[in-house]
ROMIKOL-481212 format. One record per residue (C-alpha): x, y, z. Coordinates in nm, 4 decimals, padded with zeros to 6 digits. Example, Ala and Ser with C-alpha at 12.3 -4.5 7.8 and 13.67 -1.06 7.14 Angstrom:
BEGIN
@px->01.2300 | py->-00.4500 | pz->00.7800 $
@px->01.3670 | py->-00.1060 | pz->00.7140 $
//
This chain:
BEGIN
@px->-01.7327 | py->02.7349 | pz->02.5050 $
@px->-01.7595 | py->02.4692 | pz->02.7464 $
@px->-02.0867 | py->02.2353 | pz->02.8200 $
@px->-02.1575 | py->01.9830 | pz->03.0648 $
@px->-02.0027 | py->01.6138 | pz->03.0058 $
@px->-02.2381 | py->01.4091 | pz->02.8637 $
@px->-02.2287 | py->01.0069 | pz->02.8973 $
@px->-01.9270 | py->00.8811 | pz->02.7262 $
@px->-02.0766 | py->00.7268 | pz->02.3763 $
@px->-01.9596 | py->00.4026 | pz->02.2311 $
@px->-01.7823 | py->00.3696 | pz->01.8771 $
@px->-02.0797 | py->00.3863 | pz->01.6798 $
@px->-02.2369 | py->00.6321 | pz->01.8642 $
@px->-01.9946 | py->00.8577 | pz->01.8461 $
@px->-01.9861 | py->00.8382 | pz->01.4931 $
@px->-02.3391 | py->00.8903 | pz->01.4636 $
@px->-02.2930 | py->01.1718 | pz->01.6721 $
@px->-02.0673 | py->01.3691 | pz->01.4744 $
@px->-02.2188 | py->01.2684 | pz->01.1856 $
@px->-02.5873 | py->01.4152 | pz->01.2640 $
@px->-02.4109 | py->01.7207 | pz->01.4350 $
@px->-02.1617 | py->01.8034 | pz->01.1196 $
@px->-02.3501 | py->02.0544 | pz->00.8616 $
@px->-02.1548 | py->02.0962 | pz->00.5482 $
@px->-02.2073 | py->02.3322 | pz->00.2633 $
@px->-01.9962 | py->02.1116 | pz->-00.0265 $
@px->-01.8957 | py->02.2593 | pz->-00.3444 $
@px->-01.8413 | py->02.1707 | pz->-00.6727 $
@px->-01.5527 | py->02.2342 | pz->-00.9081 $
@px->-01.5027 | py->02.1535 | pz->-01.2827 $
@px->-01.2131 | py->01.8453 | pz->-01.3617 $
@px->-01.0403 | py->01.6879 | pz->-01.6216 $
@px->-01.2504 | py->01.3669 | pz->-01.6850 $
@px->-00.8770 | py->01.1726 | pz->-01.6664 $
@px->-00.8815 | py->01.2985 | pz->-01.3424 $
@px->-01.2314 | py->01.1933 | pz->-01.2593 $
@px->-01.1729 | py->00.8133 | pz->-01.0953 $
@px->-01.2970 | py->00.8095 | pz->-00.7595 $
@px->-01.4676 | py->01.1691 | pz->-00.7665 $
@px->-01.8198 | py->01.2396 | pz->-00.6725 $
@px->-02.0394 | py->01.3773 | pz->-00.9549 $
@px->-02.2158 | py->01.7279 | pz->-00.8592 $
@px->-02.5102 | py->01.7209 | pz->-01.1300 $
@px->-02.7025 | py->01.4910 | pz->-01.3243 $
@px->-02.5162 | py->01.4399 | pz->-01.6588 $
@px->-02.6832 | py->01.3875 | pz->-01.9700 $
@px->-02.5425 | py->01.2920 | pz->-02.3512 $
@px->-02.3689 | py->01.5181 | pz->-02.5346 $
@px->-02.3831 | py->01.2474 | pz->-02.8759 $
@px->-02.5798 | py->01.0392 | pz->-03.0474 $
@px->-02.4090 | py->00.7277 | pz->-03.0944 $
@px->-02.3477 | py->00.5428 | pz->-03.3464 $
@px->-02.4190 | py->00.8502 | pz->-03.5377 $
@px->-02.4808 | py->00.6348 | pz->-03.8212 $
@px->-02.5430 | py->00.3075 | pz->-03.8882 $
@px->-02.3268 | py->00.0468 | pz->-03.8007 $
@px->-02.2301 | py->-00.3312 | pz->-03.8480 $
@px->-02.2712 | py->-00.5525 | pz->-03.5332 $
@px->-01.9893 | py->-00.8053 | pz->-03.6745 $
@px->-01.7667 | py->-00.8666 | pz->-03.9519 $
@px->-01.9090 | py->-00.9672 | pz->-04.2635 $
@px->-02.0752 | py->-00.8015 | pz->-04.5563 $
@px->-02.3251 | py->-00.5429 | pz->-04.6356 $
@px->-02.5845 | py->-00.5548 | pz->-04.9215 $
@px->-02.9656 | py->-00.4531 | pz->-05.0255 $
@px->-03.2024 | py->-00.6874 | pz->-04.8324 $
@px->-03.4232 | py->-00.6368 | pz->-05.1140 $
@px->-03.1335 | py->-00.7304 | pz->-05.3917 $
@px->-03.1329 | py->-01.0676 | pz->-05.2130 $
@px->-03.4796 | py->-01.1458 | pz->-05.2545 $
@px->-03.4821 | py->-01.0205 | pz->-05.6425 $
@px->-03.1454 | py->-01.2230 | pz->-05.7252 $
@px->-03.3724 | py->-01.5380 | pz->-05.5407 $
@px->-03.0716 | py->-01.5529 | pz->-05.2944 $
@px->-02.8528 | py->-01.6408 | pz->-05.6032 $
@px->-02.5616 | py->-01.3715 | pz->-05.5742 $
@px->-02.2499 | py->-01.5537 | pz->-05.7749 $
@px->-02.2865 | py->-01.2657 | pz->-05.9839 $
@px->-02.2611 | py->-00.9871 | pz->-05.7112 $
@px->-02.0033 | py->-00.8014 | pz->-05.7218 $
@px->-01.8061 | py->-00.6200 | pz->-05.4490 $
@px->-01.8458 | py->-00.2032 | pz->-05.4570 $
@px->-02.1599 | py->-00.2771 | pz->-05.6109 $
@px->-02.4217 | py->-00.4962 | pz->-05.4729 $
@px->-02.2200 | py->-00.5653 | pz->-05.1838 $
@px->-01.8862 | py->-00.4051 | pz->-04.9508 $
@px->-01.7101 | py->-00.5520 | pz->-04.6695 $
@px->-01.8448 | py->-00.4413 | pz->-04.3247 $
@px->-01.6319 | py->-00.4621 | pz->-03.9706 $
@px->-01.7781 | py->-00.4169 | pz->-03.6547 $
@px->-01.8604 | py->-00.0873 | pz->-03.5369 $
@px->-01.7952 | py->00.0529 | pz->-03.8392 $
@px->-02.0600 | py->00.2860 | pz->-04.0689 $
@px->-02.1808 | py->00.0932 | pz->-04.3462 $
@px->-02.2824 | py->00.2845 | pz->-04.6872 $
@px->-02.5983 | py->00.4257 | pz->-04.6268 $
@px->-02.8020 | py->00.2204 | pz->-04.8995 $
@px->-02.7301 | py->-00.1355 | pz->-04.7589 $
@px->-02.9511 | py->-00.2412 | pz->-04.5238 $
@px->-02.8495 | py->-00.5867 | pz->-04.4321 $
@px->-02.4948 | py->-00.7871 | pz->-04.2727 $
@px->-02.4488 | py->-01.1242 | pz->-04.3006 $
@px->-02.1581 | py->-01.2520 | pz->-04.0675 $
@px->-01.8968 | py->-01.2956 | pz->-04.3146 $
@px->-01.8891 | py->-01.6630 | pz->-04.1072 $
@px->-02.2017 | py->-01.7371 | pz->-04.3359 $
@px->-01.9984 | py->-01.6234 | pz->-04.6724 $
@px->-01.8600 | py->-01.8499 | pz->-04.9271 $
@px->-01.6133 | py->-01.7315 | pz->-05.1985 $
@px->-01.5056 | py->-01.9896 | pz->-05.4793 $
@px->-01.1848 | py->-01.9777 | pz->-05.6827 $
@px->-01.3025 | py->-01.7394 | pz->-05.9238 $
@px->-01.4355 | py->-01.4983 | pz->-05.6679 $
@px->-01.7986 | py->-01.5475 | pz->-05.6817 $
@px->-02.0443 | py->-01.5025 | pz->-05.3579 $
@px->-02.2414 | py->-01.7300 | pz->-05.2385 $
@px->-02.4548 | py->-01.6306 | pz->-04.8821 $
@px->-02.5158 | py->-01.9983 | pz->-04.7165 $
@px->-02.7469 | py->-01.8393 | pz->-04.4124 $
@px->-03.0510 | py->-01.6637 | pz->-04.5378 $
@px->-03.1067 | py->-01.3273 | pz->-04.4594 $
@px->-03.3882 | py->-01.2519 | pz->-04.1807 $
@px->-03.4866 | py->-00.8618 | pz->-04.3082 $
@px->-03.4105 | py->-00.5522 | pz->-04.3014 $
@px->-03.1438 | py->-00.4185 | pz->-04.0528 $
@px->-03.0168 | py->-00.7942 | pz->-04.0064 $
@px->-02.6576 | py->-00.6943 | pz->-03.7625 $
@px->-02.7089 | py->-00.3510 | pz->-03.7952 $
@px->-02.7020 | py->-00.1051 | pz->-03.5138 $
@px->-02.9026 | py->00.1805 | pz->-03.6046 $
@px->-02.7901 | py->00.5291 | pz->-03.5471 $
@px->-02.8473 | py->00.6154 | pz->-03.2336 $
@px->-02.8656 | py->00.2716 | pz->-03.0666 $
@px->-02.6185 | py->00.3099 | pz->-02.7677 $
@px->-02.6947 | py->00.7114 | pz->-02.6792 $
@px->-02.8972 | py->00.9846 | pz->-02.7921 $
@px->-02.8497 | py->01.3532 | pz->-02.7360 $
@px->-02.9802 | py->01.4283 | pz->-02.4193 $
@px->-03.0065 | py->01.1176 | pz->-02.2457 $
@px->-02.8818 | py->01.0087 | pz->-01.9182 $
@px->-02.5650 | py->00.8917 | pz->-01.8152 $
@px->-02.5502 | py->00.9145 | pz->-01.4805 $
@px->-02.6885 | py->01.0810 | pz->-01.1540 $
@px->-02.5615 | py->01.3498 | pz->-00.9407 $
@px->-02.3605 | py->01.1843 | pz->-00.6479 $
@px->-02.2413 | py->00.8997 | pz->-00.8525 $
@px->-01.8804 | py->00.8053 | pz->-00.7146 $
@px->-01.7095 | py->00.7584 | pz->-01.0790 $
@px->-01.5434 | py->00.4142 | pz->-01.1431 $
@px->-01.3352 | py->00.3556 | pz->-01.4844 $
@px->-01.6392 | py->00.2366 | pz->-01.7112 $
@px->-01.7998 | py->00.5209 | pz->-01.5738 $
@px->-01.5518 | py->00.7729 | pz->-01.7587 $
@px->-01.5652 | py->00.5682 | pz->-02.0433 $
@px->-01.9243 | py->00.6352 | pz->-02.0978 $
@px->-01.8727 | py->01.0173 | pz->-01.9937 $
@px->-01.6511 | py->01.0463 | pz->-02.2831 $
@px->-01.8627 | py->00.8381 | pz->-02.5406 $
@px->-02.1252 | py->01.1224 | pz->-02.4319 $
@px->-01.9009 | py->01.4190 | pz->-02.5497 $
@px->-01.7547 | py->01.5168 | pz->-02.1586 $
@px->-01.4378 | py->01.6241 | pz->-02.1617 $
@px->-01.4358 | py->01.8130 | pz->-01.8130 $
@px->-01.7061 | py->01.7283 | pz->-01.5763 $
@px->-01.8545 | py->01.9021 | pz->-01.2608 $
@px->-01.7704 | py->01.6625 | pz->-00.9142 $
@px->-01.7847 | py->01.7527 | pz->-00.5693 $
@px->-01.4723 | py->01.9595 | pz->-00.3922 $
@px->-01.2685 | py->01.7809 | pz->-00.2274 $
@px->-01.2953 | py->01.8820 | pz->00.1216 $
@px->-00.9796 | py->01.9742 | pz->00.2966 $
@px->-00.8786 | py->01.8050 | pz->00.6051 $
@px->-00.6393 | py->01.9933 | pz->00.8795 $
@px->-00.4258 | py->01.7697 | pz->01.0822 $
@px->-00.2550 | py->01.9083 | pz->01.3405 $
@px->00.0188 | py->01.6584 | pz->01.5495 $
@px->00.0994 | py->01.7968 | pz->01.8442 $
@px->00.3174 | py->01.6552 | pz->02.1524 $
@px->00.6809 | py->01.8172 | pz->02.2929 $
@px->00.8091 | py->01.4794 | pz->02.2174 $
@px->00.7628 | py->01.4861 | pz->01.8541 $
@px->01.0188 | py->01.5405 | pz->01.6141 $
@px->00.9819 | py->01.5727 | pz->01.2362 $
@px->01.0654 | py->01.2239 | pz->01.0131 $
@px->01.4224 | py->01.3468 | pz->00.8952 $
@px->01.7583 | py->01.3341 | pz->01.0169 $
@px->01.8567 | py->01.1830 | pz->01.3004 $
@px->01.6268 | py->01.0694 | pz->01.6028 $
@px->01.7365 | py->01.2842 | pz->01.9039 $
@px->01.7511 | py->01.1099 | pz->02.2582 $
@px->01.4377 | py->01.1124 | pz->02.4071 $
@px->01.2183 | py->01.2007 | pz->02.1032 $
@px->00.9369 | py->00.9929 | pz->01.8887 $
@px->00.9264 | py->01.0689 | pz->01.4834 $
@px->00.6062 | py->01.1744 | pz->01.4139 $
@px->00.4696 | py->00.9625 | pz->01.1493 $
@px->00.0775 | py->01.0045 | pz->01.2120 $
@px->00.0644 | py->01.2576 | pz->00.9627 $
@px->00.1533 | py->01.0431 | pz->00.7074 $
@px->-00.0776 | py->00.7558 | pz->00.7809 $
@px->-00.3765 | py->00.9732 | pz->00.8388 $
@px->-00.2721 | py->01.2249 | pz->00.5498 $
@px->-00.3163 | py->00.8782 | pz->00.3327 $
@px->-00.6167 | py->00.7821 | pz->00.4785 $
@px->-00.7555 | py->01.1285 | pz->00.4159 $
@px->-00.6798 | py->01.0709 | pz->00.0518 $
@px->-00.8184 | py->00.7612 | pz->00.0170 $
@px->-01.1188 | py->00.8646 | pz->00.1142 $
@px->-01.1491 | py->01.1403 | pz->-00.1116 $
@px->-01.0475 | py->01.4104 | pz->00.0893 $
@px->-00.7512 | py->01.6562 | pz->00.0525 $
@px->-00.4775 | py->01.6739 | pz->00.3562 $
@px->-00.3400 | py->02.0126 | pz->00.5093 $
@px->-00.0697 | py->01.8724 | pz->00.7305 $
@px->00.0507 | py->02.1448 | pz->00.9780 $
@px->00.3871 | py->02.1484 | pz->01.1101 $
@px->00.4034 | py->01.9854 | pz->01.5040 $
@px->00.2427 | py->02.1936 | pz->01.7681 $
@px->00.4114 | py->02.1669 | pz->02.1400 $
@px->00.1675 | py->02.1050 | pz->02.4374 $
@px->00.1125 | py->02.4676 | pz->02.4708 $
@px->-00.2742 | py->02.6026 | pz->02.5295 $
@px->-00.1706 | py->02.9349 | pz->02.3192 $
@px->-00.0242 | py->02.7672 | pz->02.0422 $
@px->-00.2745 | py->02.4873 | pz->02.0335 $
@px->-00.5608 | py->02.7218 | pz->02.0078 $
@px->-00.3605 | py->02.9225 | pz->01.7470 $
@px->-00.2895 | py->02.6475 | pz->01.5270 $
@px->-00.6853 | py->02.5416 | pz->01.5571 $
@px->-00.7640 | py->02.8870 | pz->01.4399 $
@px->-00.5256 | py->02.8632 | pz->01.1391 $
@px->-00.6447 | py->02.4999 | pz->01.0885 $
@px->-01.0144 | py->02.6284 | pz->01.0822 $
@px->-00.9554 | py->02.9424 | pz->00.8659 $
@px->-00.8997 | py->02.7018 | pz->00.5610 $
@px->-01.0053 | py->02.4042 | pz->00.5870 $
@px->-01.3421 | py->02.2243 | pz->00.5979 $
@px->-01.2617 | py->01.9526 | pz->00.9002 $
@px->-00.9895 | py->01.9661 | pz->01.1797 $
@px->-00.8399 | py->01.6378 | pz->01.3122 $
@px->-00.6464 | py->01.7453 | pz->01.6231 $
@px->-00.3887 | py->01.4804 | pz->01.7276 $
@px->-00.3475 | py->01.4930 | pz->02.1195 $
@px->-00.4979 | py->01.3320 | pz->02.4074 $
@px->-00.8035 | py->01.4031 | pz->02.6307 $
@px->-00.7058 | py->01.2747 | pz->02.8933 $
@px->-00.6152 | py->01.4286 | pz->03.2487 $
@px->-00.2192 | py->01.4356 | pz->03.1604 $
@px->-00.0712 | py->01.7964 | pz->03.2677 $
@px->00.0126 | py->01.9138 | pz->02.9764 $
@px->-00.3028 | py->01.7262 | pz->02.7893 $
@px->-00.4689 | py->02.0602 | pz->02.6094 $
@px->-00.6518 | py->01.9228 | pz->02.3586 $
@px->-01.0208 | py->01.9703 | pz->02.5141 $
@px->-00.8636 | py->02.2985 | pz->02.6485 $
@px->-00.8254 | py->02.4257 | pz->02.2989 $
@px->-01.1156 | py->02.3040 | pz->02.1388 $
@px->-01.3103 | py->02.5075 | pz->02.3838 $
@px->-01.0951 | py->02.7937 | pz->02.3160 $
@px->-01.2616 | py->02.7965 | pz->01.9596 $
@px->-01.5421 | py->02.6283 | pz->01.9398 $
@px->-01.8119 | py->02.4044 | pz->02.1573 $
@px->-01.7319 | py->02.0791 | pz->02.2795 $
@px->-01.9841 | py->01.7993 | pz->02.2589 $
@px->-01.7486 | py->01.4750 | pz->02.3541 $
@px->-01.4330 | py->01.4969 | pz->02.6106 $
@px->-01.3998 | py->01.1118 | pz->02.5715 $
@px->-01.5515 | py->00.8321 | pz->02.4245 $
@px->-01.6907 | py->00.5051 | pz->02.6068 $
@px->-01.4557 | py->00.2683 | pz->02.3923 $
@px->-01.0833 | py->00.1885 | pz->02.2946 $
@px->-00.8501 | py->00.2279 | pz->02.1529 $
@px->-00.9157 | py->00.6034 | pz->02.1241 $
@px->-01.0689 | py->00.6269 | pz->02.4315 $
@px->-00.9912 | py->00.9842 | pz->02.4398 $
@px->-01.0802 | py->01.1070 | pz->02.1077 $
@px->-01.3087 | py->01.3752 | pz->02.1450 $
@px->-01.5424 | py->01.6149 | pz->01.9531 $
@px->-01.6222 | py->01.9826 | pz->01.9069 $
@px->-01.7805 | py->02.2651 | pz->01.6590 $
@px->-01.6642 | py->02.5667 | pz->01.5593 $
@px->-01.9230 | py->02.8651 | pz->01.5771 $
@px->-01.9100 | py->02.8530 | pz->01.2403 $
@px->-02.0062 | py->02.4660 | pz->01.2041 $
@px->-01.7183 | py->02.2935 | pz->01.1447 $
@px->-01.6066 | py->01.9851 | pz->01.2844 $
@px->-01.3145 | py->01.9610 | pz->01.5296 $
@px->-01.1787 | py->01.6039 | pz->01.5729 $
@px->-00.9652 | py->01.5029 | pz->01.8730 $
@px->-00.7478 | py->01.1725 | pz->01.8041 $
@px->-00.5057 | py->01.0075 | pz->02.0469 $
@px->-00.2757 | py->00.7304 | pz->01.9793 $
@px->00.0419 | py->00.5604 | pz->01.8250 $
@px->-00.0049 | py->00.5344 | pz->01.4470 $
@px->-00.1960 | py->00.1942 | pz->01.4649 $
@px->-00.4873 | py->00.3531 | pz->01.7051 $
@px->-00.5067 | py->00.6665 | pz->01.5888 $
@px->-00.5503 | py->00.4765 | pz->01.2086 $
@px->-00.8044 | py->00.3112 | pz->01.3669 $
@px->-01.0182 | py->00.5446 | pz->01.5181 $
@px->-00.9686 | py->00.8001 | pz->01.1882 $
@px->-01.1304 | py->00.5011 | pz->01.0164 $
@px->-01.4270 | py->00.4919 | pz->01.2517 $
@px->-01.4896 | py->00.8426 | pz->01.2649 $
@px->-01.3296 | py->01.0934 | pz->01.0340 $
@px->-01.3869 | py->00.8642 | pz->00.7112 $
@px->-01.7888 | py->00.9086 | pz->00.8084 $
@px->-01.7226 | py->01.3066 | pz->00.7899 $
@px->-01.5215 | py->01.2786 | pz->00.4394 $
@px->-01.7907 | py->01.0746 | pz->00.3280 $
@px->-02.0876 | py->01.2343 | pz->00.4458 $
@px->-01.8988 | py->01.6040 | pz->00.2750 $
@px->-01.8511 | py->01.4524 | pz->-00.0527 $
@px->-02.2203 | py->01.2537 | pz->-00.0382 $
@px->-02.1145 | py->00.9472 | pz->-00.0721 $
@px->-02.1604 | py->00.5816 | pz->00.1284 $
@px->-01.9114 | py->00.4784 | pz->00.3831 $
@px->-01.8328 | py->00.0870 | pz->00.2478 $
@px->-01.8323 | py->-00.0712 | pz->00.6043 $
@px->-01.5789 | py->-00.3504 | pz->00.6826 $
@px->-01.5874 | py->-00.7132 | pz->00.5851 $
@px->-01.6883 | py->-00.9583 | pz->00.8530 $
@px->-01.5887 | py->-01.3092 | pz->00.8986 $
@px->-01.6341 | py->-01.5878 | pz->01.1647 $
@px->-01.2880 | py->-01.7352 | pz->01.3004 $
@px->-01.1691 | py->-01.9786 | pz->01.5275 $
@px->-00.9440 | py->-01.7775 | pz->01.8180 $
@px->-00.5777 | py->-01.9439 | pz->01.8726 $
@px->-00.5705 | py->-01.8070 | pz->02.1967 $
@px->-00.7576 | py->-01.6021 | pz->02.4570 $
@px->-00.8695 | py->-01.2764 | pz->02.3912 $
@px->-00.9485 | py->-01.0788 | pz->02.6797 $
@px->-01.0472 | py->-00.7153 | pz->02.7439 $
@px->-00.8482 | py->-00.5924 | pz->03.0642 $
@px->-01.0754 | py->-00.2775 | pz->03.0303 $
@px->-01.4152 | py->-00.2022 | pz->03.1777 $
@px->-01.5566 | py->-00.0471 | pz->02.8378 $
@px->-01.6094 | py->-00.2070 | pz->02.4899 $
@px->-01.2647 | py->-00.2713 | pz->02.3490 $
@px->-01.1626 | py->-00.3615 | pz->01.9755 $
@px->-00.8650 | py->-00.6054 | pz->02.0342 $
@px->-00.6894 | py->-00.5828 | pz->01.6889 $
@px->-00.5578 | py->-00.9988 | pz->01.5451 $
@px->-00.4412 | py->-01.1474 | pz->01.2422 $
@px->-00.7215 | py->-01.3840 | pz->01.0747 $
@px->-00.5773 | py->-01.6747 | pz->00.8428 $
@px->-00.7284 | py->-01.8730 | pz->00.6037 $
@px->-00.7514 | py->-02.2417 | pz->00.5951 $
@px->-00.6998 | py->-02.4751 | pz->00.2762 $
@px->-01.0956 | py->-02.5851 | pz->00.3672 $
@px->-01.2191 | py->-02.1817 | pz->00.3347 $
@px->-01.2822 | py->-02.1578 | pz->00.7486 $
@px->-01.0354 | py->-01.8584 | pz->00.9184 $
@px->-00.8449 | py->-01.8265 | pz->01.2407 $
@px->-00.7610 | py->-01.5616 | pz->01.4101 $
@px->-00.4270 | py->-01.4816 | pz->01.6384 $
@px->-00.5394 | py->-01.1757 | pz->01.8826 $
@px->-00.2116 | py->-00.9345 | pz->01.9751 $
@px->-00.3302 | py->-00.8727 | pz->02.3208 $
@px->-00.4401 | py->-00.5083 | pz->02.4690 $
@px->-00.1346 | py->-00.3521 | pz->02.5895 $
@px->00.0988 | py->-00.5256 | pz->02.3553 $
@px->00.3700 | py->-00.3690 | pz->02.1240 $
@px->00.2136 | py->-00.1744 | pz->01.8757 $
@px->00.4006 | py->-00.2995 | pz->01.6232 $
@px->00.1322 | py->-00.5865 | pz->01.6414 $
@px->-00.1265 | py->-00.3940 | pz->01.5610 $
@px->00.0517 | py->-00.2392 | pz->01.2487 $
@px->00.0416 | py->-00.5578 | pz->01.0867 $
@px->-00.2917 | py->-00.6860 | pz->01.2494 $
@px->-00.5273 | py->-00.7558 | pz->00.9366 $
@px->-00.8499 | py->-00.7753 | pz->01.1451 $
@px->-01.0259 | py->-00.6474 | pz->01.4742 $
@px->-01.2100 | py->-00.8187 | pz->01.7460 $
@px->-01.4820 | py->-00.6362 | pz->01.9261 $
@px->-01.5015 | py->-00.7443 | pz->02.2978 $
@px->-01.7635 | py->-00.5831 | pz->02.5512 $
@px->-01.5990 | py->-00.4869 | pz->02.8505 $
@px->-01.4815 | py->-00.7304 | pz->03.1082 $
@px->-01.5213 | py->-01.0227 | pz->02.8488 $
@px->-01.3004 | py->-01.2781 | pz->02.8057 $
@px->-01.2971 | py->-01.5066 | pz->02.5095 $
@px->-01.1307 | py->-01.8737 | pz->02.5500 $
@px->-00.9228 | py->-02.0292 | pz->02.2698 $
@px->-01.1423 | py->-02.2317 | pz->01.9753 $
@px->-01.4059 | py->-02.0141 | pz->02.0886 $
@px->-01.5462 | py->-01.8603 | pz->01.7575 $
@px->-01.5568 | py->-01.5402 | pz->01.6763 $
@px->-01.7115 | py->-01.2157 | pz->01.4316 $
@px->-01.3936 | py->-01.0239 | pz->01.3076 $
@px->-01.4105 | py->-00.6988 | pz->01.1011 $
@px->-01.1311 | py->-00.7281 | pz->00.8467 $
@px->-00.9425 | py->-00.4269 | pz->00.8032 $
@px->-00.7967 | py->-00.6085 | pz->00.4237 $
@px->-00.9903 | py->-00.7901 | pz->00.1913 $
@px->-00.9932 | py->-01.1480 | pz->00.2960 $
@px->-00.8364 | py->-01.2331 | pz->00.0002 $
@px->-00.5242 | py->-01.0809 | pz->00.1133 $
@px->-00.5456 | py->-01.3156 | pz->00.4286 $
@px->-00.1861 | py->-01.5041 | pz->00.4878 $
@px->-00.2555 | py->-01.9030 | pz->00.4553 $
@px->-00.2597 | py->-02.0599 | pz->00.8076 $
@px->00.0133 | py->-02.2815 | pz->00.8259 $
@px->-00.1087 | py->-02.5879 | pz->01.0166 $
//
């Protein structure tokens, strides 16, 4: 179905955009816990145990009768071991009729054996961690929508889960399309480009919680376009077509979409990915347009399918890391439309960053190992030592030391 072009939107419109116009129905699915890190919890969990389910000593040391101190007058050289008093180790039950540890730091033994305690005794329960003290049946552990992080699990299993309900993973379609295109095996034929998007957004799909269907490469034919978009939309809960919008002659993409669904965006206002575009299925599902070499289309799956995954599954997109950096050089957008010029941001001895910008139009092999990117409105040019905002596409740990 085809409806009138509306204004081209910038990046973070169109994200918005797909975002507010996406309606997902998620499911949930019962897991392993092992196989729980990074999942998305479905319900409210609550404890299974009481824990300790008896008491317990806080440290090493020994366990005795509060009230045996007080009647010996704290004199206990004649105490004996299995009787008035027992080892205790932390964490572990003590004998339900002593009621009182003393850190076996505090304990004195002489020659022959005999006790002698040289920090009073406070009371009653003195180091001891009552039953029930770290969880009680029924209590809380965590909330539905809680994305699960190692000490999470741990504390599932201290509350008796051993499979627990988490969102389903939604399954992601991406379909690479392009009569130059030829699988990553074997030799490279004259004339030919190895597909390798699928494996960089497949990853990215992954990381981001989602589960790739890669289909196998789709030439630029309408029919076969709009039959693999059919397939693609059959089974799976997002479609990321990879082929231009733009006004090429054999550029389908758009063509298909409306084939099998309504398009909202033909192109956006921005690059790289100008023409990444947008459409619905009748049934509601998202069809995602990407263009690009690996290092755009990367990008632009980053700034608009990772909001889908995210918003399926429930969870909050973590935006990027910013930092301010000195440019080494100009960094210009030859384009009359916001452009995000990708660099490579150092760090200093002395904590400030610099930034080398690769240049719009450059190799893309620059971009591939570009750690940052530098927004620029259209038609602006920014001069060398001019400082700048980056978003950091690594954790600025992981930034190379600037070698002066």
């Amino acid at each position: 179905m085809r409806r009138e072009q509306a204004p081209q939107p910038g990046r973070n419109q169109f994200a918005a955009m797909i975002c507010r116009l996406s309606k997902f129905i998620p499911e949930q699915e019962t897991i392993p816990l092992e196989q729980g890190l990074g999942r998305v919890l479905a319900q409210d969990t609550y404890s299974l145990n009481t824990l300790p389910n008896a008491a317990v000593s806080r440290m090493d040391g020994i366990a005795y009768r509060f009230a045996d101190y007080q009647d010996w007058g704290g004199d206990c050289s004649q105490w004996q071991e299995g009787r008035e008093y027992v080892f205790s180790n932390t964490g572990v039950a003590i004998p339900p009729e002593y009621d009182c540890v003393t850190l076996i730091e505090d304990c004195q033994f002489t020659a022959g054996g005999q006790l002698h305690i040289a920090a009073a005794p406070q009371g009653v329960g003195q180091n001891i961690s009552p039953a029930g003290s770290r969880l009680q049946i029924g209590q809380k552990l965590l909330p539905q929508g809680q994305v699960l992080e190692p000490l999470h699990l741990g504390l599932l299993a201290d509350g008796g889960w051993t499979h627990i309900p988490v969102r389903k993973k939604p399954v992601v379609a991406f379909i690479p399309t392009g009569d130059e295109l030829t699988p990553r095996q074997g030799l490279l034929p004259l004339g030919k480009n190895i597909e390798s998007n699928s494996l960089v957004i497949g990853e990215q799909i992954r990381r981001w919680g989602g589960e790739p269907y890669i289909l196998p490469i789709i030439a630029d034919d309408l029919h076969l376009l709009s039959q693999a978009l059919r397939r693609a939309l059959s089974c799976c809960d997002i479609v990321v077509l990879n082929a231009g919008s733009s006004k090429g002659r054999k550029d389908f993409a758009t063509d298909a979409m409306n084939q099998v669904g309504e398009v909202y965006v033909y192109e956006t206002g921005c690059g790289p990915g100008k023409h990444a575009s947008f459409a619905l299925s009748p049934q509601g599902k998202p069809i995602l347009g990407l263009a690009g070499p690996p290092g755009g289309a990367a990008l632009t799956a980053q700034w608009y399918l990772a909001p889908l995954i995210c918003q399926y599954l429930g969870k909050p997109l973590a935006g990027p890391g910013r930092i301010k950096a000195v440019l080494l050089d100009q960094a210009k957008a030859h384009v009359p439309f916001e452009f995000y010029m990708s660099v490579t941001a150092y760090r200093r001895a002395d904590g400030t960053y610099v930034a080398q910008p690769h240049g719009h139009g450059k190799s893309n092999s620059s971009a591939l190992v570009a750690n940052a990117i530098l927004p620029i409105p259209g038609g602006r040019i920014f001069a060398p030592g001019e400082e700048v905002e980056l978003e950091l596409q690594t954790a600025r740990e992981y930034l190379p030391l600037y070698q002066e």
